[in-house]
mmCIF file of the N, C-alpha and C atoms, coordinates in Angstrom:
data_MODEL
# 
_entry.id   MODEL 
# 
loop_
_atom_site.group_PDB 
_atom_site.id 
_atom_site.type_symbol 
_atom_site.label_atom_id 
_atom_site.label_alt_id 
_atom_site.label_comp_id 
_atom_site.label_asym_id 
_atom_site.label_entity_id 
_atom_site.label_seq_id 
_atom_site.pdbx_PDB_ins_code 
_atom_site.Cartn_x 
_atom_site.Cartn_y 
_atom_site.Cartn_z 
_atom_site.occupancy 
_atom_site.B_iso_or_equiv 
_atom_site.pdbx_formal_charge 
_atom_site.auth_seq_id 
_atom_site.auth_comp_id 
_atom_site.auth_asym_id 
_atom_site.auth_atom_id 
_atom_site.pdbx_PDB_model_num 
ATOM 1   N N  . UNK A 1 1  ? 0.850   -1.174  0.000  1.00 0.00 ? 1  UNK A N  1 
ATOM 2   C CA . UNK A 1 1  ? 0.000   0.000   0.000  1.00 0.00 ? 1  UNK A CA 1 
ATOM 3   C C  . UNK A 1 1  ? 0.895   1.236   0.000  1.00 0.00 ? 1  UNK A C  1 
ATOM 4   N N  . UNK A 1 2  ? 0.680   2.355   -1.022 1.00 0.00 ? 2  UNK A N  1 
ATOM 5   C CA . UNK A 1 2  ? 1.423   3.214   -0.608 1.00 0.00 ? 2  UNK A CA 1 
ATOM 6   C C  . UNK A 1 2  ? 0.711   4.883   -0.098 1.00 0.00 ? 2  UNK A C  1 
ATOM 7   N N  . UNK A 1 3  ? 2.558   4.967   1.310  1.00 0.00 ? 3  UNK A N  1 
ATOM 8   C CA . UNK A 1 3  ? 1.796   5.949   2.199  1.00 0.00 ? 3  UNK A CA 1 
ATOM 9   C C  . UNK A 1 3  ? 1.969   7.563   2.002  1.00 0.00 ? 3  UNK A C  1 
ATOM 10  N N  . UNK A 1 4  ? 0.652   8.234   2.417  1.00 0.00 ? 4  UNK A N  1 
ATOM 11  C CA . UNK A 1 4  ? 1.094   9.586   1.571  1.00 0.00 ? 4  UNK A CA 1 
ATOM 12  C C  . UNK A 1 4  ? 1.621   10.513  2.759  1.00 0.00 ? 4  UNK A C  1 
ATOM 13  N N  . UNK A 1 5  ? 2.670   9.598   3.524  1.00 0.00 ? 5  UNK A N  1 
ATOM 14  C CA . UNK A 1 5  ? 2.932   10.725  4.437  1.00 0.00 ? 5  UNK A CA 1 
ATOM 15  C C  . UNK A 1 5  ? 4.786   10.464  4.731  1.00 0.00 ? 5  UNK A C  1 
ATOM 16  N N  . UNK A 1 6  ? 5.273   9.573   3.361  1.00 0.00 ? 6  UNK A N  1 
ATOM 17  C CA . UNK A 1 6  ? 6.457   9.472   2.953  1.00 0.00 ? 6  UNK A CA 1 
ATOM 18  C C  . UNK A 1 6  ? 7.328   7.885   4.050  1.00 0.00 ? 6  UNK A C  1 
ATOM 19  N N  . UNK A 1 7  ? 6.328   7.337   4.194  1.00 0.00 ? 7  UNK A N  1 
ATOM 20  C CA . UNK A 1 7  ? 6.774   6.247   4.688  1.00 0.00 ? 7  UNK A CA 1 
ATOM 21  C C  . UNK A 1 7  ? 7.100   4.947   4.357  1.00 0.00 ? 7  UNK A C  1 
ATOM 22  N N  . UNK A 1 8  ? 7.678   5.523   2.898  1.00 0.00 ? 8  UNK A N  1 
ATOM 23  C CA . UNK A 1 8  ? 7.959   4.396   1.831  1.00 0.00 ? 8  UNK A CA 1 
ATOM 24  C C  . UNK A 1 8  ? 6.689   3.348   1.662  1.00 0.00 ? 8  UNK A C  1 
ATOM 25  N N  . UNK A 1 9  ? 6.724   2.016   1.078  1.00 0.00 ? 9  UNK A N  1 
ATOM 26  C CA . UNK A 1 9  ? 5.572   1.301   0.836  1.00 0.00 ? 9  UNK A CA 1 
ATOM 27  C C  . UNK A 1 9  ? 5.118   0.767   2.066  1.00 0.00 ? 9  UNK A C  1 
ATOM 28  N N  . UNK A 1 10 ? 3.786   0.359   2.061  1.00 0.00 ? 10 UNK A N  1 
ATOM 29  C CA . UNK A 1 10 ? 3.576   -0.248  3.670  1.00 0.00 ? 10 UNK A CA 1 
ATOM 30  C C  . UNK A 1 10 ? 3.056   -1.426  3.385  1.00 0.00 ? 10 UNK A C  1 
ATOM 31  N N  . UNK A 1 11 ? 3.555   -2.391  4.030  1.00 0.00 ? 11 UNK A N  1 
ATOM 32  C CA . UNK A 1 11 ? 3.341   -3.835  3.860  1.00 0.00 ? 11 UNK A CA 1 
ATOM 33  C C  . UNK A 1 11 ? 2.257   -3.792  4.880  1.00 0.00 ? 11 UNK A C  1 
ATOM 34  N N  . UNK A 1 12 ? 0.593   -4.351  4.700  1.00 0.00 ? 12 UNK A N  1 
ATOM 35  C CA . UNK A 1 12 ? -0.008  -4.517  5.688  1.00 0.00 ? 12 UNK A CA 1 
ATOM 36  C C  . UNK A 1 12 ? -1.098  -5.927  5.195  1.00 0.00 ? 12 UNK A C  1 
ATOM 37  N N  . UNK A 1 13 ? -1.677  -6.099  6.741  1.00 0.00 ? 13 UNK A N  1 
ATOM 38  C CA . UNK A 1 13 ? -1.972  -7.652  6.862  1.00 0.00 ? 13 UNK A CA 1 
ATOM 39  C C  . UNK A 1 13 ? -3.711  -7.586  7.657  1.00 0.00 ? 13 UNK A C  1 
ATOM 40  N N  . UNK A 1 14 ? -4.278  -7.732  7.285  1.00 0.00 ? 14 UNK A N  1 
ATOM 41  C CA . UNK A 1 14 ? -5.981  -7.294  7.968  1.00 0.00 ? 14 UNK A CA 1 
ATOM 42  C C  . UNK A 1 14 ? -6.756  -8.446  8.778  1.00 0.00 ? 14 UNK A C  1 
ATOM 43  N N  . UNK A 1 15 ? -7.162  -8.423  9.781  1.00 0.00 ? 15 UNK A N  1 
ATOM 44  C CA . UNK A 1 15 ? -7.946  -9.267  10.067 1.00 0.00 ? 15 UNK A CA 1 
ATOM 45  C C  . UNK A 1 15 ? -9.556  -8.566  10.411 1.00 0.00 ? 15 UNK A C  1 
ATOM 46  N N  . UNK A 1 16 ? -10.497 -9.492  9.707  1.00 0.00 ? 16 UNK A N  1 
ATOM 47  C CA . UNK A 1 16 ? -11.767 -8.908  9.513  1.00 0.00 ? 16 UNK A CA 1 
ATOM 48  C C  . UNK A 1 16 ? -12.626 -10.145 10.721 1.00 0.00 ? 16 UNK A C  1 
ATOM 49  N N  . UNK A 1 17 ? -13.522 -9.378  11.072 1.00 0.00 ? 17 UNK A N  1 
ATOM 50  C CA . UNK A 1 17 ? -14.566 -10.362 11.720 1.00 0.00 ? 17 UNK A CA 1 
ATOM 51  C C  . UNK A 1 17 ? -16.067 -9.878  12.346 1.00 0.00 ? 17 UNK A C  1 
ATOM 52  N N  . UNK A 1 18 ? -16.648 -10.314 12.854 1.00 0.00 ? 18 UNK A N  1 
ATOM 53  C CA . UNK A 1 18 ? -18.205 -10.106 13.251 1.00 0.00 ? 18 UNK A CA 1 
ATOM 54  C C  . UNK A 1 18 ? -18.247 -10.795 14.500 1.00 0.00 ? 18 UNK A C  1 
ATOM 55  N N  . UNK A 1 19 ? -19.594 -10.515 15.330 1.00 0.00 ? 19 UNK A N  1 
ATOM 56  C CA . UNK A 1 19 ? -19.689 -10.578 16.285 1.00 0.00 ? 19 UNK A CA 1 
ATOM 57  C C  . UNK A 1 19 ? -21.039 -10.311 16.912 1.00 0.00 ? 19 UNK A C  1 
ATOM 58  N N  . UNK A 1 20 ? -21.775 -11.106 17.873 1.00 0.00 ? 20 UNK A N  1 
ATOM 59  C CA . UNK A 1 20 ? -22.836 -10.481 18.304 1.00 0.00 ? 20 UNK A CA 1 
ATOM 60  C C  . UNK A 1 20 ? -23.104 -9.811  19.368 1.00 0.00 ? 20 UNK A C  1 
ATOM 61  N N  . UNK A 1 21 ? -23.656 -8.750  19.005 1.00 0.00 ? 21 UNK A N  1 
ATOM 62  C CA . UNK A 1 21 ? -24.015 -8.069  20.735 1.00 0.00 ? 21 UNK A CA 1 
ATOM 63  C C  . UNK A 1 21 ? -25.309 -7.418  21.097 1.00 0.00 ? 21 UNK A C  1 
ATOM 64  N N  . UNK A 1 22 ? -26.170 -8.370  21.805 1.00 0.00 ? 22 UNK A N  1 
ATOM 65  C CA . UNK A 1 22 ? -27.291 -8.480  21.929 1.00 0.00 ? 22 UNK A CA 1 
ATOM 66  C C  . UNK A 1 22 ? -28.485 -8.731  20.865 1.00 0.00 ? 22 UNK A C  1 
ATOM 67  N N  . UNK A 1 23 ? -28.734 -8.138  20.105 1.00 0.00 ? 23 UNK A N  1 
ATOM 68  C CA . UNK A 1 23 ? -29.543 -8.500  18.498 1.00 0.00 ? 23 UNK A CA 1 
ATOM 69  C C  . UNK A 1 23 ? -28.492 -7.814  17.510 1.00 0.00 ? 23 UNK A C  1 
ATOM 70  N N  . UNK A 1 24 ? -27.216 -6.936  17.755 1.00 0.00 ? 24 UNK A N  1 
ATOM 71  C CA . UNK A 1 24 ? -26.819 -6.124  16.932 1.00 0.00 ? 24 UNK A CA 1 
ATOM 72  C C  . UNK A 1 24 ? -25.659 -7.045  15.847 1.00 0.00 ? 24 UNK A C  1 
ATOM 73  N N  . UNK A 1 25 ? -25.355 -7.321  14.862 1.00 0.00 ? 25 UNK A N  1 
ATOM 74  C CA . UNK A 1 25 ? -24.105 -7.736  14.430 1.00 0.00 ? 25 UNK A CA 1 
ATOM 75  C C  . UNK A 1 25 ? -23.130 -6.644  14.122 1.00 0.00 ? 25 UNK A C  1 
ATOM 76  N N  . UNK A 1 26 ? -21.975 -6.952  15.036 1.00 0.00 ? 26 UNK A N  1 
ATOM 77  C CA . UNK A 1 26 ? -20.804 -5.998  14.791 1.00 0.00 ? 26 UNK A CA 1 
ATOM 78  C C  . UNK A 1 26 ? -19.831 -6.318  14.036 1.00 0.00 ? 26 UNK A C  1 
ATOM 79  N N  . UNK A 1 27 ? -18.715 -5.120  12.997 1.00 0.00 ? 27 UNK A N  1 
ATOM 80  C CA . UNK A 1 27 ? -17.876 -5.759  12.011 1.00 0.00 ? 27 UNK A CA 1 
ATOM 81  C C  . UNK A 1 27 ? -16.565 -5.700  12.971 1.00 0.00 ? 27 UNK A C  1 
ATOM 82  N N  . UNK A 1 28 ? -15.816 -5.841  12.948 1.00 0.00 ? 28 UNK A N  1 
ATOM 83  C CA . UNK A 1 28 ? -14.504 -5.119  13.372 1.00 0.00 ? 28 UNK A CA 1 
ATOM 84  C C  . UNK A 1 28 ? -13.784 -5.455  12.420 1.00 0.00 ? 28 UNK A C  1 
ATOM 85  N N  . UNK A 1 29 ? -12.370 -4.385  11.708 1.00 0.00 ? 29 UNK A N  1 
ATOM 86  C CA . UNK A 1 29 ? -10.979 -5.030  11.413 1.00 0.00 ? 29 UNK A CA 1 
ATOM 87  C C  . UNK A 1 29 ? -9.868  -4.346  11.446 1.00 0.00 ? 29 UNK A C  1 
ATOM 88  N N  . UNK A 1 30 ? -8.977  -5.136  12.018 1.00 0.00 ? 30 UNK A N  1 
ATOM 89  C CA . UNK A 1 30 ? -7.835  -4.668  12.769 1.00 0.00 ? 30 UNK A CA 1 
ATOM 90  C C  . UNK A 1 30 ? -6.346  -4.729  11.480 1.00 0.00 ? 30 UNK A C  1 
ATOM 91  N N  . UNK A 1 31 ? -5.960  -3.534  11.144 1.00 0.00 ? 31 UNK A N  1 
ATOM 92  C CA . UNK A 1 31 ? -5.231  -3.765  10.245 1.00 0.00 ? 31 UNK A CA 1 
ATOM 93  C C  . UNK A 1 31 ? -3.030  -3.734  10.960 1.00 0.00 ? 31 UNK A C  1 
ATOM 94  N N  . UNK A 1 32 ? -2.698  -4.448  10.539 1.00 0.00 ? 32 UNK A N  1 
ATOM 95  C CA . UNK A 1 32 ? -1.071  -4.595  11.391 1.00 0.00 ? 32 UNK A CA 1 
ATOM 96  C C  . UNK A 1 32 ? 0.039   -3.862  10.078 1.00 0.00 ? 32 UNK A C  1 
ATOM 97  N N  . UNK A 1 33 ? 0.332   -2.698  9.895  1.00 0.00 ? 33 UNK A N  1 
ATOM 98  C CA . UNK A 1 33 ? 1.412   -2.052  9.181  1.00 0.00 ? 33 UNK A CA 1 
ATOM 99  C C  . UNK A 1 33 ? 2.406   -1.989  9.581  1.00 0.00 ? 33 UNK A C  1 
ATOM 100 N N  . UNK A 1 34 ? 3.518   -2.020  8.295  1.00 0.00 ? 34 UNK A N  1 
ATOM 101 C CA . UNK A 1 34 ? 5.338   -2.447  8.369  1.00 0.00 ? 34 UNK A CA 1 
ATOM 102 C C  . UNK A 1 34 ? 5.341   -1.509  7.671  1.00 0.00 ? 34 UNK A C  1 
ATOM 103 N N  . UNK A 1 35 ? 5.825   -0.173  7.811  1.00 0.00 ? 35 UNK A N  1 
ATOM 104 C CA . UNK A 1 35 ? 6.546   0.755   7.581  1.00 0.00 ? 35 UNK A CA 1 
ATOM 105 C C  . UNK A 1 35 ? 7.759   0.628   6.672  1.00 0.00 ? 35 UNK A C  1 
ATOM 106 N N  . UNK A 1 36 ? 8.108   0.979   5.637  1.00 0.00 ? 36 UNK A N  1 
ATOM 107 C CA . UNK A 1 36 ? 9.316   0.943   4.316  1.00 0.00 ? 36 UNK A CA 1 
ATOM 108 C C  . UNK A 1 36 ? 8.815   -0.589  4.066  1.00 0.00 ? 36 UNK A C  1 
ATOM 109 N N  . UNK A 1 37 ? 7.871   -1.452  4.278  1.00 0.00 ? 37 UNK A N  1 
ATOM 110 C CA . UNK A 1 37 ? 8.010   -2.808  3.655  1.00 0.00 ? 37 UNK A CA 1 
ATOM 111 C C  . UNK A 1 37 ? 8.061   -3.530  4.405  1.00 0.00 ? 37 UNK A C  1 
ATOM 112 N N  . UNK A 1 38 ? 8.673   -3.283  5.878  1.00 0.00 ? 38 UNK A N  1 
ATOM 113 C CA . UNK A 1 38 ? 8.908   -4.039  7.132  1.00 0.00 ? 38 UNK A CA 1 
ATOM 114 C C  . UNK A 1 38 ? 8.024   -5.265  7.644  1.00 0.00 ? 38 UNK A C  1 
ATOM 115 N N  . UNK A 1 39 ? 8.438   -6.489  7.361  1.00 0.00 ? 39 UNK A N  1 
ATOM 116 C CA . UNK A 1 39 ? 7.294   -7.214  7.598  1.00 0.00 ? 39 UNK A CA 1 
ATOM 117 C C  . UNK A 1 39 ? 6.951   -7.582  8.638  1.00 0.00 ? 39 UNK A C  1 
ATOM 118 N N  . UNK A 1 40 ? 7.871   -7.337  10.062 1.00 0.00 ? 40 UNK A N  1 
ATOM 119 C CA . UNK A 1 40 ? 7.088   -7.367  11.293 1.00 0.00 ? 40 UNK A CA 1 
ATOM 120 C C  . UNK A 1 40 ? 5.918   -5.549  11.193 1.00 0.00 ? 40 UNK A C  1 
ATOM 121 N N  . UNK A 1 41 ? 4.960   -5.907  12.326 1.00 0.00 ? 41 UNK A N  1 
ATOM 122 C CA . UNK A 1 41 ? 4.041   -4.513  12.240 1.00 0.00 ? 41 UNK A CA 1 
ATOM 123 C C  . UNK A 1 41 ? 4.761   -3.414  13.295 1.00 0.00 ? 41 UNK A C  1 
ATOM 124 N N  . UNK A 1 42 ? 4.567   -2.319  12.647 1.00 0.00 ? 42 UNK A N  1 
ATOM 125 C CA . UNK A 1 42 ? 5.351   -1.007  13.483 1.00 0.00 ? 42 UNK A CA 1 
ATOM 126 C C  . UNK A 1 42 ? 3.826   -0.435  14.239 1.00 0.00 ? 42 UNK A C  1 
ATOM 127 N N  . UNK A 1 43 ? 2.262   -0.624  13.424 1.00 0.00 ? 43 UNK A N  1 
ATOM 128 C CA . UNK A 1 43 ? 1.048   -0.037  14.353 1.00 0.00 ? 43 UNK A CA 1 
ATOM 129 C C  . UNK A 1 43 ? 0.168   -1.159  14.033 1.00 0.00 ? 43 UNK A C  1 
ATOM 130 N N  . UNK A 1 44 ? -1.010  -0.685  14.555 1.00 0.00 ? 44 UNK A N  1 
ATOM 131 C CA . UNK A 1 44 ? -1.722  -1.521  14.187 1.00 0.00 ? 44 UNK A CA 1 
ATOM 132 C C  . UNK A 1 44 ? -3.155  -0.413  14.449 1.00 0.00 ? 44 UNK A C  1 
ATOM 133 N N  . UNK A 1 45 ? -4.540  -0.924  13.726 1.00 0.00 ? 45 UNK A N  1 
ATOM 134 C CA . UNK A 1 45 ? -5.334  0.286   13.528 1.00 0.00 ? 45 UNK A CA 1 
ATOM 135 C C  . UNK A 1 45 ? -6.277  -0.552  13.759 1.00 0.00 ? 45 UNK A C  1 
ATOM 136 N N  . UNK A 1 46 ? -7.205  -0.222  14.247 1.00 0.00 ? 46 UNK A N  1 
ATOM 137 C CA . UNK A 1 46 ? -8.670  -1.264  14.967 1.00 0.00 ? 46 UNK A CA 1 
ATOM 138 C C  . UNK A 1 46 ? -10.023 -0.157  14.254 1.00 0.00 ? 46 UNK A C  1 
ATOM 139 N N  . UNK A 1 47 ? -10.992 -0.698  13.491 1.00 0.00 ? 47 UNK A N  1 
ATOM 140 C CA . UNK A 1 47 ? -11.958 0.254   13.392 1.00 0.00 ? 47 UNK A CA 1 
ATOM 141 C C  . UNK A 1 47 ? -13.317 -0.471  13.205 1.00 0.00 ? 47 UNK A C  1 
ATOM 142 N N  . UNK A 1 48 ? -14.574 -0.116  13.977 1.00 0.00 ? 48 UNK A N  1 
ATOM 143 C CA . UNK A 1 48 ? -15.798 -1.371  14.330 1.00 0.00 ? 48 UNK A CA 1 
ATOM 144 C C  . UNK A 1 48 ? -16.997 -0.534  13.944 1.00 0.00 ? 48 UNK A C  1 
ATOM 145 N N  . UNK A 1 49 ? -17.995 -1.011  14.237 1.00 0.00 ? 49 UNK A N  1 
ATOM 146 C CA . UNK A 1 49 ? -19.398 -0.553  13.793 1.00 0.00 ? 49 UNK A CA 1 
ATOM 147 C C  . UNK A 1 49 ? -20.298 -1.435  13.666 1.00 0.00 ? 49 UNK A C  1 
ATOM 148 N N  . UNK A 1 50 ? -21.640 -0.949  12.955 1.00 0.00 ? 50 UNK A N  1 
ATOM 149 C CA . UNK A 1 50 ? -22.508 -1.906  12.643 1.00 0.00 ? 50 UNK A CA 1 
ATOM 150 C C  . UNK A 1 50 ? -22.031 -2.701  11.716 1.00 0.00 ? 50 UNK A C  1 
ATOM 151 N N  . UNK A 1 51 ? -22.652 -3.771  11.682 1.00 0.00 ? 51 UNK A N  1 
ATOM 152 C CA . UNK A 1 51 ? -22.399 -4.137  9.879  1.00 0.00 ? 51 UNK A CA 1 
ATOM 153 C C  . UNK A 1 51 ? -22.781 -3.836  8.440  1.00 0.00 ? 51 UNK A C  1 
ATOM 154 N N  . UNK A 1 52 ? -24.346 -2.978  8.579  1.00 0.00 ? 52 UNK A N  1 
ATOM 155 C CA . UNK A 1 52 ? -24.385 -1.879  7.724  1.00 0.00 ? 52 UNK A CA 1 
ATOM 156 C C  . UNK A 1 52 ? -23.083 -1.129  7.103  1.00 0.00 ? 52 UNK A C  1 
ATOM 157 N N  . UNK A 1 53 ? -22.315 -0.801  7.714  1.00 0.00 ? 53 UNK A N  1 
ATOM 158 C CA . UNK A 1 53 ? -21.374 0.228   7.877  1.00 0.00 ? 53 UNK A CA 1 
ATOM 159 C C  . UNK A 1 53 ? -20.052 0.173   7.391  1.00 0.00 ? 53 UNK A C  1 
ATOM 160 N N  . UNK A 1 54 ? -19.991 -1.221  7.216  1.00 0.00 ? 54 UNK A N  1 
ATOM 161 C CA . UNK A 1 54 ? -18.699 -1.698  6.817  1.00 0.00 ? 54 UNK A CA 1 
ATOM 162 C C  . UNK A 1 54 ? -18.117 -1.294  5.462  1.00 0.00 ? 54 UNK A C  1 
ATOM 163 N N  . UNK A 1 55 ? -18.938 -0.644  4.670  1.00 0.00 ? 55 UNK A N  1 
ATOM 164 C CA . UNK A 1 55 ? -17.786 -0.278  3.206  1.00 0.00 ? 55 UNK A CA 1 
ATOM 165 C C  . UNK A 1 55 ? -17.217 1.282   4.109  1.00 0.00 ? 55 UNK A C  1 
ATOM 166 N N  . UNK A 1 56 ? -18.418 1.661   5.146  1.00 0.00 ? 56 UNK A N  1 
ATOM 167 C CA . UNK A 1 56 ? -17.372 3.128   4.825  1.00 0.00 ? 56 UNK A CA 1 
ATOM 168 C C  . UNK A 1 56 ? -16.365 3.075   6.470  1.00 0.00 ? 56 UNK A C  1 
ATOM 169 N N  . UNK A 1 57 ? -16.591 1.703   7.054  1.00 0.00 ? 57 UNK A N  1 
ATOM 170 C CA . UNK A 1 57 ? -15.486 1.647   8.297  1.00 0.00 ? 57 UNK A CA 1 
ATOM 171 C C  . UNK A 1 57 ? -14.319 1.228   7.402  1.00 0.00 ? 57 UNK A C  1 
ATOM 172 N N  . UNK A 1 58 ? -14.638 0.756   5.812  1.00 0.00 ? 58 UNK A N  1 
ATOM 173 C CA . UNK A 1 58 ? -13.193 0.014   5.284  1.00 0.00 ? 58 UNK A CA 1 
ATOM 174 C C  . UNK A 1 58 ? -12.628 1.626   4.867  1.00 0.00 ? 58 UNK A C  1 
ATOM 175 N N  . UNK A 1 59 ? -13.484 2.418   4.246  1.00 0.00 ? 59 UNK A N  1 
ATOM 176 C CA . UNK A 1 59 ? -12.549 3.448   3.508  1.00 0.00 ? 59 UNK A CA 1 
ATOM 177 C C  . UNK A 1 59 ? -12.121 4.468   4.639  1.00 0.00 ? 59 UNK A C  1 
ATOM 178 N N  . UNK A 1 60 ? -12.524 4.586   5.867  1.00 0.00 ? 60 UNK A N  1 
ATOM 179 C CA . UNK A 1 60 ? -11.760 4.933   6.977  1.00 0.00 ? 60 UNK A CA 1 
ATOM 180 C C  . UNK A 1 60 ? -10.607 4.153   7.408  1.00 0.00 ? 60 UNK A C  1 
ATOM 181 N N  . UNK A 1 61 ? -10.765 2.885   7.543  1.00 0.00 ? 61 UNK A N  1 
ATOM 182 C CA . UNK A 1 61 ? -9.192  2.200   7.318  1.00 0.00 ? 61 UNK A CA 1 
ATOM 183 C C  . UNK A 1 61 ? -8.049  2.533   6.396  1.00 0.00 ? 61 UNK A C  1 
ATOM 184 N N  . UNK A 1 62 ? -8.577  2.462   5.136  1.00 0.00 ? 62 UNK A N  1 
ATOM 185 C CA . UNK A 1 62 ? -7.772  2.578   4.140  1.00 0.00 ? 62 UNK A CA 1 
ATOM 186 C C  . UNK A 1 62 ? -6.866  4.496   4.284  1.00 0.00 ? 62 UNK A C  1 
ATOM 187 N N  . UNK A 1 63 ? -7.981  4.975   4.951  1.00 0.00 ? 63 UNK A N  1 
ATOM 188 C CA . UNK A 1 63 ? -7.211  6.716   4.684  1.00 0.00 ? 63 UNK A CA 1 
ATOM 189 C C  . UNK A 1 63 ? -6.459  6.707   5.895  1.00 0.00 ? 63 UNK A C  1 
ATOM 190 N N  . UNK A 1 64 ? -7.142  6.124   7.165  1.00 0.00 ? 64 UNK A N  1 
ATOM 191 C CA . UNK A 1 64 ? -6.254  6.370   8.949  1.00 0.00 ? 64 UNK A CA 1 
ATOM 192 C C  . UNK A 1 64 ? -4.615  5.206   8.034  1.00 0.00 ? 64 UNK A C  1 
ATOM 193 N N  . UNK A 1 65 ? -4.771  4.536   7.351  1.00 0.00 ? 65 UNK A N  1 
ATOM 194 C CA . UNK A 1 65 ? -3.194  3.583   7.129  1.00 0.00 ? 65 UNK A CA 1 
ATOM 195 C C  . UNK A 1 65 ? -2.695  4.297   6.435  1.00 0.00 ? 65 UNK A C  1 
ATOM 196 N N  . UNK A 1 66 ? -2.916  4.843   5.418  1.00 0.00 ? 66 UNK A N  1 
ATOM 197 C CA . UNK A 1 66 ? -2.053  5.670   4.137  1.00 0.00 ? 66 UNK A CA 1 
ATOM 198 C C  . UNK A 1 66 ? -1.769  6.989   4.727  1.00 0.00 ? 66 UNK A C  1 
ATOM 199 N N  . UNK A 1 67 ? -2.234  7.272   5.824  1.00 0.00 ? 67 UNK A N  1 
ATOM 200 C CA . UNK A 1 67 ? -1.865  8.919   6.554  1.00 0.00 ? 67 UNK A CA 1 
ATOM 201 C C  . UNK A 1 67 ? -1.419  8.782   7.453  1.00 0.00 ? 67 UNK A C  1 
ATOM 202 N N  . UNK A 1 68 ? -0.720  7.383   8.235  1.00 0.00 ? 68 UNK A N  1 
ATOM 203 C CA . UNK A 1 68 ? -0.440  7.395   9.742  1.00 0.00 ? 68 UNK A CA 1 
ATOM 204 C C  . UNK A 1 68 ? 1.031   7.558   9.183  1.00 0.00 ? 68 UNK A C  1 
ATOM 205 N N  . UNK A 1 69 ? 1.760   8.563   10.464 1.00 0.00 ? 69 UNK A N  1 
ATOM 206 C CA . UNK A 1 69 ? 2.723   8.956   10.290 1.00 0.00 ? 69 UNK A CA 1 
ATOM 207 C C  . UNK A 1 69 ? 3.749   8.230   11.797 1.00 0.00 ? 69 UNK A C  1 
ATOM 208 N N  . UNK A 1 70 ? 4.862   7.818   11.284 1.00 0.00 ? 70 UNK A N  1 
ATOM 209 C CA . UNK A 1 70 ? 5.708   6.830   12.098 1.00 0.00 ? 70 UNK A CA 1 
ATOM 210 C C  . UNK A 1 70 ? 6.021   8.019   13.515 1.00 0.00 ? 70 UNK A C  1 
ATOM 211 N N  . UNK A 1 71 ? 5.705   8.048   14.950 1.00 0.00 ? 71 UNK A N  1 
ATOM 212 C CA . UNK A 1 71 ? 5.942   8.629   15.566 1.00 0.00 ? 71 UNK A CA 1 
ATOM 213 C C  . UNK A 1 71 ? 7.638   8.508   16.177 1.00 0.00 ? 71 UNK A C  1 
ATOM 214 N N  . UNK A 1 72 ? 8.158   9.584   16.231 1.00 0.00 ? 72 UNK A N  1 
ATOM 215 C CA . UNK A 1 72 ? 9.711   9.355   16.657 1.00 0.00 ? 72 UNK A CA 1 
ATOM 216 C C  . UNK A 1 72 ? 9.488   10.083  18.264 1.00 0.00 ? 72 UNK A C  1 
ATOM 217 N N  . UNK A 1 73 ? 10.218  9.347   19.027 1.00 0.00 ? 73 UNK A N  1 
ATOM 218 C CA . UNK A 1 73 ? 10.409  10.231  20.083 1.00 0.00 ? 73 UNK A CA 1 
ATOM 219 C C  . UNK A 1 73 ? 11.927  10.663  20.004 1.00 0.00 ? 73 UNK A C  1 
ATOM 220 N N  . UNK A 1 74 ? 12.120  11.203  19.234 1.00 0.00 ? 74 UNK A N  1 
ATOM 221 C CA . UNK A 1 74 ? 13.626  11.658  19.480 1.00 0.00 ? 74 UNK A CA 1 
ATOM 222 C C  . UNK A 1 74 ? 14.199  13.066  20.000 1.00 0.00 ? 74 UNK A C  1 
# 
């Protein structure tokens, strides 16, 4: 995937799933990003909702990964 906040390509890995809570079905998916290609994960990004909801919890995934910027404490 590439990131627009100069963090070379980002290798990332998604896990999707559902869930019940009380009558409601919930989506969740948790995405794990490697920074320059890195194939261990440097973050990881969690984003849930109804299941209605799920094309636009994906295109909130897709923009929070391509804009997260590598924090330095230096």
């Amino acid at each position: 995937m590439k990131s627009t906040t100069g963090q070379g390509p980002l290798r990332v890995s998604t896990l999707v799933y559902t869930y019940r809570s009380g009558s409601t079905t919930r989506w969740v998916a948790t995405r794990y990003i490697g920074f320059s290609g890195n194939k261990t994960a440097d973050a990881e990004v969690t984003v849930g909702g109804r299941l209605q909801d799920r094309a636009l919890l994906g295109t909130v995934l897709t923009k929070a990964t391509q804009s997260l910027a590598k924090w330095c404490g230096c």
